[in-house]
C-alpha positions in Angstrom: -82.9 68.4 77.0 -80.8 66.0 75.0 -81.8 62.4 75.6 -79.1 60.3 77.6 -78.6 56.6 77.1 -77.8 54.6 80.3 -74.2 53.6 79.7 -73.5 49.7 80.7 -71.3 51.0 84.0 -73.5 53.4 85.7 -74.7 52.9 88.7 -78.1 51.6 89.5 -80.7 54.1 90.1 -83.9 56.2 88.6 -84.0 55.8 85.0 -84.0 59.0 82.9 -87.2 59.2 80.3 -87.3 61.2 77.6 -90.8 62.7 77.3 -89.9 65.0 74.1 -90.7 61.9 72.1 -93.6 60.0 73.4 -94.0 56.3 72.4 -96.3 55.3 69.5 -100.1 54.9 70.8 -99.6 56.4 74.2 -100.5 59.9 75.1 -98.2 62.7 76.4 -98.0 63.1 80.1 -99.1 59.6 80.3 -98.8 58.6 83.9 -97.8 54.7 85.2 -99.1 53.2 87.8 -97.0 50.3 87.9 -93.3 50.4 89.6 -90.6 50.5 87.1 -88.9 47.4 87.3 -85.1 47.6 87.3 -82.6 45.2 86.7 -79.6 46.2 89.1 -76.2 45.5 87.9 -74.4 43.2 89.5 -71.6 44.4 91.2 -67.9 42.7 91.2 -66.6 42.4 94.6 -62.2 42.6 95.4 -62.0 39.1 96.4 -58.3 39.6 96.8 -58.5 40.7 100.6 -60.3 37.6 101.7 -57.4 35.8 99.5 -54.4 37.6 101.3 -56.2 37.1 105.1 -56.1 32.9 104.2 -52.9 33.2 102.8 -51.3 34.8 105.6 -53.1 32.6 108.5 -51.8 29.7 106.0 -47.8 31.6 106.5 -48.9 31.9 110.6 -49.7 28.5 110.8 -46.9 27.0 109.1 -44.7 28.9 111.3 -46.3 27.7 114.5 -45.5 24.2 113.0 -41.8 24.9 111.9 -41.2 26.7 115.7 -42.9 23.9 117.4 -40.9 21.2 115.8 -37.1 22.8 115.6 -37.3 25.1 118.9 -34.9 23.2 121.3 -36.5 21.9 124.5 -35.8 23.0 127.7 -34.4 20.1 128.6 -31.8 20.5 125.7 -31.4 24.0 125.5 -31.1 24.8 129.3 -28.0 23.7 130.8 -28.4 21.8 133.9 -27.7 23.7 137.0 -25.0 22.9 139.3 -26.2 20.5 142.2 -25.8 22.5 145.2 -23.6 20.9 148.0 -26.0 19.7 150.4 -26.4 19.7 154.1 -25.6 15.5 154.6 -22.5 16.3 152.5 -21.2 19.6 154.3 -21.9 17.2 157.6 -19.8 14.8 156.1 -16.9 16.5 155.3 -17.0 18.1 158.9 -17.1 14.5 160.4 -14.7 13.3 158.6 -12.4 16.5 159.7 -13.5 15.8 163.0 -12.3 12.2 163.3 -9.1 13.0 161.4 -8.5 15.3 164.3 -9.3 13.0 167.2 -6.9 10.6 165.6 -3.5 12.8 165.6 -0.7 12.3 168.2 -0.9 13.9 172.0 1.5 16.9 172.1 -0.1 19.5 169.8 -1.4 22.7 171.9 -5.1 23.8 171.1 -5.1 25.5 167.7 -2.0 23.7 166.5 -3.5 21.8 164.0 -5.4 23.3 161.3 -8.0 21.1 159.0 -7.5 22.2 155.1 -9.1 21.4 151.7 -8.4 17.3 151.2 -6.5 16.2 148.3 -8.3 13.7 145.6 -9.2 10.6 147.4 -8.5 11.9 150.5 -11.6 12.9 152.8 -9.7 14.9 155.4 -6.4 16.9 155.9 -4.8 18.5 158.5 -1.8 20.6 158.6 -0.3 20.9 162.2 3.0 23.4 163.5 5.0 22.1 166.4 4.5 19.2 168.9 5.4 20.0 172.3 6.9 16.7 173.4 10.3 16.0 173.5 12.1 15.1 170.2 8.5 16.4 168.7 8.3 17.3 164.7 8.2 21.4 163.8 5.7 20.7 161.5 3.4 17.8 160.0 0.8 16.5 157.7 -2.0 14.1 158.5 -4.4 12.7 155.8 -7.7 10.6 156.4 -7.8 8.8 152.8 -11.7 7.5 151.3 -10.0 3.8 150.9 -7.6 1.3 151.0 -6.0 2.3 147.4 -6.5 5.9 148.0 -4.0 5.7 150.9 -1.2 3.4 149.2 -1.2 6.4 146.7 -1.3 8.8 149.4 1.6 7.0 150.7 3.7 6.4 147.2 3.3 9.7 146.8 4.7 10.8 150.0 7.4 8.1 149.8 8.7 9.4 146.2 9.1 12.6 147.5 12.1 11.8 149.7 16.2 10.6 149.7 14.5 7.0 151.1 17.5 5.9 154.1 17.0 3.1 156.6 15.0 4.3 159.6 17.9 4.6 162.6 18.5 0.5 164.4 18.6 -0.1 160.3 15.1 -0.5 160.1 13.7 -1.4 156.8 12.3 1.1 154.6 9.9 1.3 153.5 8.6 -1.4 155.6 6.3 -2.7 157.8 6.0 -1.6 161.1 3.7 -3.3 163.9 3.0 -2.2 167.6 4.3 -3.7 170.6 1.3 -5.1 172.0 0.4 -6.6 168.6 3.7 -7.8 167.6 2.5 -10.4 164.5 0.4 -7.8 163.1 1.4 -5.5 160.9 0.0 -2.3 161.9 1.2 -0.4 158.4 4.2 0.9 156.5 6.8 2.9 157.7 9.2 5.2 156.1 12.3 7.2 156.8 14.2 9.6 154.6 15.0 13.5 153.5 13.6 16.2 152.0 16.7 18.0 151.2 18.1 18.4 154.2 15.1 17.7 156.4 14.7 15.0 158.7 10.9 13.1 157.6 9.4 9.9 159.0 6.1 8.7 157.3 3.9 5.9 158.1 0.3 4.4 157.8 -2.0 3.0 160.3 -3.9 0.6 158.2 -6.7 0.1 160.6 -8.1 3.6 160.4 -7.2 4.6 156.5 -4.4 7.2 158.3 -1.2 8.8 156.3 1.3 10.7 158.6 4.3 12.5 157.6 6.5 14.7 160.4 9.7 16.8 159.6 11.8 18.2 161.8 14.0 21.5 160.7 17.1 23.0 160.5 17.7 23.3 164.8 16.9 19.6 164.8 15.4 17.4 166.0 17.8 14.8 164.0 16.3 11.5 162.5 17.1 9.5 165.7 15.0 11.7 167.8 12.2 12.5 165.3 12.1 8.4 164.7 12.2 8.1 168.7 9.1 10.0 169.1 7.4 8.6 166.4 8.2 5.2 168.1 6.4 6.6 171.4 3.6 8.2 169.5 2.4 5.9 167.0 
């Protein structure tokens, strides 16, 4: 066999011996009694896995930090839902239908009058056909305003929408009207004029935040009549 000279890479194992040559001194076939001692090689581990696992929890954690501090909150990011109408509010707005109702004239049959989504600053509003009593209006408008202001507007309103004439006896108007029994008070304002061709009386009764508006139509009845049963129904 040729002799073979451990190379500086192999692996550690059995050491080959080359027992053609024996060494100076020592007899052939010599056997050893002591363990041969080897030196093992040390062996250079790939540290680059360990490397790329703490760079990439390094990455993950930075992440967490970036999301944590730019991710919008709830609170910003959610838009805030609509407040539901509640059940004191519904009850309101029937209540206040309600008294709007027990407030118009006598002479309207039972389902002549129908209640109908309020204007702005109004809180009820009822539309009503035909009153039964002589000289009564064909058709009519009756608005329970939230306040004070919210009726003068209501009533402006009204008010600008008309030819503006002198209520019949050349009554002021607009003016002041007041109620028989109460004579120095004024009760609200009163106002007589045309839309078009159509006979309308408006007033307000102050007391109870009340605009009313009745029209007559083209069979009548005239503005001495309608303003006769507004006198008698007021």
């Amino acid at each position: 066999m040729s002799s073979h000279e451990p190379r500086p890479d192999d692996d550690t194992g059995p050491v080959y011996v080359d027992r053609s040559h024996p060494a100076s001194g020592a007899p052939s076939g010599r056997r050893f009694d002591a363990p041969l001692s080897v030196n093992p090689r040390p062996v250079q581990r790939d540290r680059r896995p360990t490397v790329l696992i703490a760079a990439a929890t390094v990455a993950v954690i930075a992440l967490g930090v970036l999301a944590w501090v730019f991710w919008p909150s709830s609170e910003a990011g959610e838009s805030p839902a609509a407040a539901p109408t509640t059940t004191t509010e519904t009850q309101s707005v029937e209540e206040a239908g309600a008294r709007l109702m027990g407030m118009l004239p006598r002479g309207y049959d039972e389902g002549a009058c129908e209640p109908v989504v309020p204007p702005k600053g109004a809180l009820a509003h009822v539309i009503c056909g035909r009153n039964g009593d002589p000289g009564g209006p064909l058709s009519a408008i009756y608005t329970l305003a939230g306040d004070v202001e919210s009726l003068r507007t209501a009533f402006d309103r009204t008010k600008n929408a008309l030819s503006v004439v002198n209520c019949p006896g050349n009554i002021q108007s607009p003016g002041p009207w007041r109620r028989n029994a109460a004579p120095d008070k004024v009760a609200g304002t009163l106002v007589c004029g045309f839309r078009q061709t159509t006979s309308t009386v408006a007033w307000t009764t102050d007391a109870q935040l009340l605009l009313s508006e009745v029209q007559s139509g083209a069979q009548g009845p005239n503005m001495v009549q309608l303003y006769t049963w507004w006198s008698s129904h007021s």
